[in-house]
N, C-alpha and C positions, 0 to 999 in steps of 0.2 A: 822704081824700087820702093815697096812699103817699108817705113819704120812702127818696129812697136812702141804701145807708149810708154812715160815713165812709168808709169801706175802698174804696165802689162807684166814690165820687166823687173820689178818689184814683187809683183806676184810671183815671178816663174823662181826669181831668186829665194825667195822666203819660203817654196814649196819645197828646194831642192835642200836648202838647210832644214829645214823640218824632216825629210826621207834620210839626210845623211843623222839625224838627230834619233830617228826608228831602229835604222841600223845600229848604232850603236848601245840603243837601251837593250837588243835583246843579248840576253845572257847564253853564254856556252854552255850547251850538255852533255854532260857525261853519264853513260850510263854504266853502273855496277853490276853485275851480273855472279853471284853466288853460287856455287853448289847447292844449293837449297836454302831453305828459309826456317826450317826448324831448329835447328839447332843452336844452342845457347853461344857457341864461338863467333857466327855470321852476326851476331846483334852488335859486338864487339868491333868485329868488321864493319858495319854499315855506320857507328859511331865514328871511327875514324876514318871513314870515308866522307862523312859529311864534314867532321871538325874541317878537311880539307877544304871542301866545296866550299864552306863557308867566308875561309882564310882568302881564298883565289878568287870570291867573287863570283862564283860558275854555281849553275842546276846540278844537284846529283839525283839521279834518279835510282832507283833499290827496284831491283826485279828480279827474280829467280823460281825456278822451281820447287815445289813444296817439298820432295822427296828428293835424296841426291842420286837416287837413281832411275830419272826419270832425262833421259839423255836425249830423248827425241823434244822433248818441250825444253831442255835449253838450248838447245840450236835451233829451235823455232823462234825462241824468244833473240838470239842473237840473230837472226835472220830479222826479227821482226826491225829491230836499231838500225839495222844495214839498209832499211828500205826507207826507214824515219830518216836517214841521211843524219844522223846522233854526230854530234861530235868528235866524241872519243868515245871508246868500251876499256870498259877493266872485267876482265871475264877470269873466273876462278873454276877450269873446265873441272867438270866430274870425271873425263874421259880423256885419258892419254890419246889416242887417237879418234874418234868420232867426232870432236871438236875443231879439227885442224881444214875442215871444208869450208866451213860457215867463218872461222877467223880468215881463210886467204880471201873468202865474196870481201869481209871487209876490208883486206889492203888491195882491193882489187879498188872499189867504191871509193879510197883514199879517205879512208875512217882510220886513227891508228887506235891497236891495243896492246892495253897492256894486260899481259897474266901475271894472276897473284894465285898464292897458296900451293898451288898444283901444275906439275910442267905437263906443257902440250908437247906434243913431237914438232918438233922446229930450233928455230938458235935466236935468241935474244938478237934484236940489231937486225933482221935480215925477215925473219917469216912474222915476226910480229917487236912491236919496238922495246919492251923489258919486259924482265922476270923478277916477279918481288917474292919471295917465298923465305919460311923459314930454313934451316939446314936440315931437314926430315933425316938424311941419312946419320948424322951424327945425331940426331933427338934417338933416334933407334939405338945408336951405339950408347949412348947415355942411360938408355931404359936397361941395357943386357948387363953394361958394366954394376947400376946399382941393382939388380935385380942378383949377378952372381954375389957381388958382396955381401946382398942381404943374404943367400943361402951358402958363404964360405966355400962358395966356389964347385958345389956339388947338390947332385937332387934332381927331381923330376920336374919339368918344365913343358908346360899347354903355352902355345900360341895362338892367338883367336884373331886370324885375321878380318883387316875391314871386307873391302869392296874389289872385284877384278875391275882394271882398269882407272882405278883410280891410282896417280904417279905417287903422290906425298905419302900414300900409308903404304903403298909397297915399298917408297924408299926407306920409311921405319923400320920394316918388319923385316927388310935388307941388313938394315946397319942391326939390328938387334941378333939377329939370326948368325951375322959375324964375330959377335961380340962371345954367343954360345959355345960356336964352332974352337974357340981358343981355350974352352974350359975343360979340358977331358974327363973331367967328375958330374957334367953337369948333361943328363941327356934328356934330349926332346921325344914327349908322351906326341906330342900336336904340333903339327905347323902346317896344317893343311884344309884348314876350315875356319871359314868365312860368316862370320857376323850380318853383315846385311846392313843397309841404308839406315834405320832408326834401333832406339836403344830396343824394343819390344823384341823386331827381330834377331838382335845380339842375345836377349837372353834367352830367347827359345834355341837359338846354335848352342847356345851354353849350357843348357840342359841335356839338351844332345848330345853331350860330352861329359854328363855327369861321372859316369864311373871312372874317365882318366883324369875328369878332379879330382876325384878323393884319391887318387892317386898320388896327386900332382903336391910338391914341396912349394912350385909358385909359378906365377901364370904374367903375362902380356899381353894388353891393349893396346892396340895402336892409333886410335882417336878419340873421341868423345863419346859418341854412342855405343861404341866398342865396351867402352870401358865401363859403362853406367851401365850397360846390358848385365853384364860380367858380373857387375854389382848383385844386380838385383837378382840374379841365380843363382850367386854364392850365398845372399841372405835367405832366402827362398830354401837353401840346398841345409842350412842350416852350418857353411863353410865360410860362412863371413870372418875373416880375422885369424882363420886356421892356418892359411898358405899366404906367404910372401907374395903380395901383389902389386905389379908396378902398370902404371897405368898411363893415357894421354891427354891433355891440356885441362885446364882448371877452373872449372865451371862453379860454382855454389854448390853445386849436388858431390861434385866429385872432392869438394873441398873437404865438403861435410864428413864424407866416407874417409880422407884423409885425417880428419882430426878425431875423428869414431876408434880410429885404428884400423878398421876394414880396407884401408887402399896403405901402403907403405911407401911409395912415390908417387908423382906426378910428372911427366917430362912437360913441360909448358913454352907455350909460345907468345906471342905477342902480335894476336889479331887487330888491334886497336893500330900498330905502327905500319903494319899488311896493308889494310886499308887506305889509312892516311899516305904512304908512299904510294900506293896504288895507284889514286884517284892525282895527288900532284904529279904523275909521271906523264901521266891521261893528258891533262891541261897542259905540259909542257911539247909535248909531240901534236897534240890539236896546234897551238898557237908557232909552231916551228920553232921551239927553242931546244937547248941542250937538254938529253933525255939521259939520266942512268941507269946505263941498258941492264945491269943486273944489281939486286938488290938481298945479300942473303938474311938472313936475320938469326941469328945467333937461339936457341932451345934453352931450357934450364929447368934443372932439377929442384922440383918444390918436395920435403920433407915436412913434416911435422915441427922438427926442430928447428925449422927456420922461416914460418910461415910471418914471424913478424919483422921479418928482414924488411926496410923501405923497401927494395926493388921489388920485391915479392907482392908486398902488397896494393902495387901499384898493375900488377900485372892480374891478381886477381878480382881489384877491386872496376875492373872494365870492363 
């Protein structure tokens, strides 16, 4: 029988704590995955996805498609994580259903994720492990309630919806749409026409609609570029500030138009907490700990009259 020597067995031991010392330096990835990357809310998002990353110790990595309706490249790009063998994914589908392939490849791979902002077809807990989103359909019911009280409950009302297929602005333009349906004074000019992915495209839809603006007593956006589109065709139209306009989440521009007089609401959410929930849900279903399979987040009405409330400005200043 050989024996090794001390010096051998020395070596082999000091190799094995050095690979167990590798293993442990590398850091876990999660990757963030956006509906796009233009828009002024994902920057918010990707802050509180990182405050997260940072907290936990973990890589985040920020990837998305430039346009949010560009559906074939984020499921490419979620394809592409699935084959990195990534961590965990936090994925913010554009697409109620064309998303739901590329998320099962990842619980197939034993990648978990989590969706934030926008629901896939599936159930928290089961086709993918949480849902962090804010309450879209009550932000809706919130935009219809302050939009009739701004017109006393009666008048002509334009709806400009986002995107087909995307969950979170059709559940606004749901809960808004219910909220009309209860006003018998109040009838819909528009509820059948669609904005488009960037604000340039919302405000050529909204040109297109010029003669049932000048119609119209007051009108509804249901996201960001929706609303900023909406903007700059009612300035353009020369109807800036003429109709009662209630609009979605709270960007500097949209703020701006709010404190101008030109926007009368904002229904706002809280992308900073999206994220940050998001990206710790990620890290805790990667490392197999307790996950909170759903996560809603509560909407709120920003006014002029209360843009210096703490909570307010804490939400716009993200």
């Amino acid at each position: 029988m050989r024996y090794l020597s001390i010096a051998a067995v020395l070596t082999i031991a000091l190799l094995a704590v050095s690979c167990d010392k590798g293993k442990s330096s590398v850091k876990l990835q999660i990757a963030v995955i956006p509906k796009g990357t233009t828009h002024v809310f994902w920057k918010s998002v990707e802050a509180g996805a990182q405050k997260a990353a940072d907290e936990l110790g973990v890589d985040m990595i920020w990837k998305g498609p430039l346009k949010e309706n560009d559906r074939a490249q984020q499921i490419s790009i979620v394809e592409q994580f699935v084959g990195d063998k990534i961590g965990a994914i936090v994925l913010a589908p554009l697409d109620y259903d064309a998303l739901v392939k590329p998320v099962k490849e990842a619980a197939s791979a034993k990648i978990p994720v989590v969706i934030i902002d926008s629901a896939l077809k599936g159930e928290a807990g089961k086709d993918f492990v949480s849902f962090v989103a804010t309450k879209n359909f009550k932000g809706g019911q919130l935009a219809g309630e302050q939009l009739a009280k701004l017109l006393g409950g009666k008048g002509k009302v334009v709806l400009l919806r986002y995107q087909v297929g995307s969950a979170s602005t059709q559940e606004r333009e749901e809960g808004f749409l219910s909220i009309m349906r209860k006003n018998a004074g109040i009838k819909m000019l528009v509820d059948n026409q669609y904005g488009g992915a960037t604000a340039s495209e919302s405000q050529t839809a909204s040109m297109n609609i010029l003669d049932q603006l000048k119609q119209a007593d007051g009108v509804f956006c249901p996201n960001e570029s929706s609303t900023f589109g909406m903007l700059l065709a009612l300035k353009q139209s020369g109807l800036a500030g003429k109709l009662k306009f209630v609009g979605f989440d709270a960007t500097p521009q949209l703020v701006d138009g709010l404190k101008a007089g030109e926007i009368d609401a904002l229904v706002a959410q809280d992308p900073f907490r999206m994220g940050y929930e998001g990206v710790k849900n990620a890290v805790a279903a990667a490392k197999g700990q307790t996950v909170v399979r759903d996560v809603p987040i509560d909407p709120r009405v920003i006014l002029k009259s209360n843009l210096s409330d703490p909570e307010v400005q804490k939400l716009i200043g993200q």
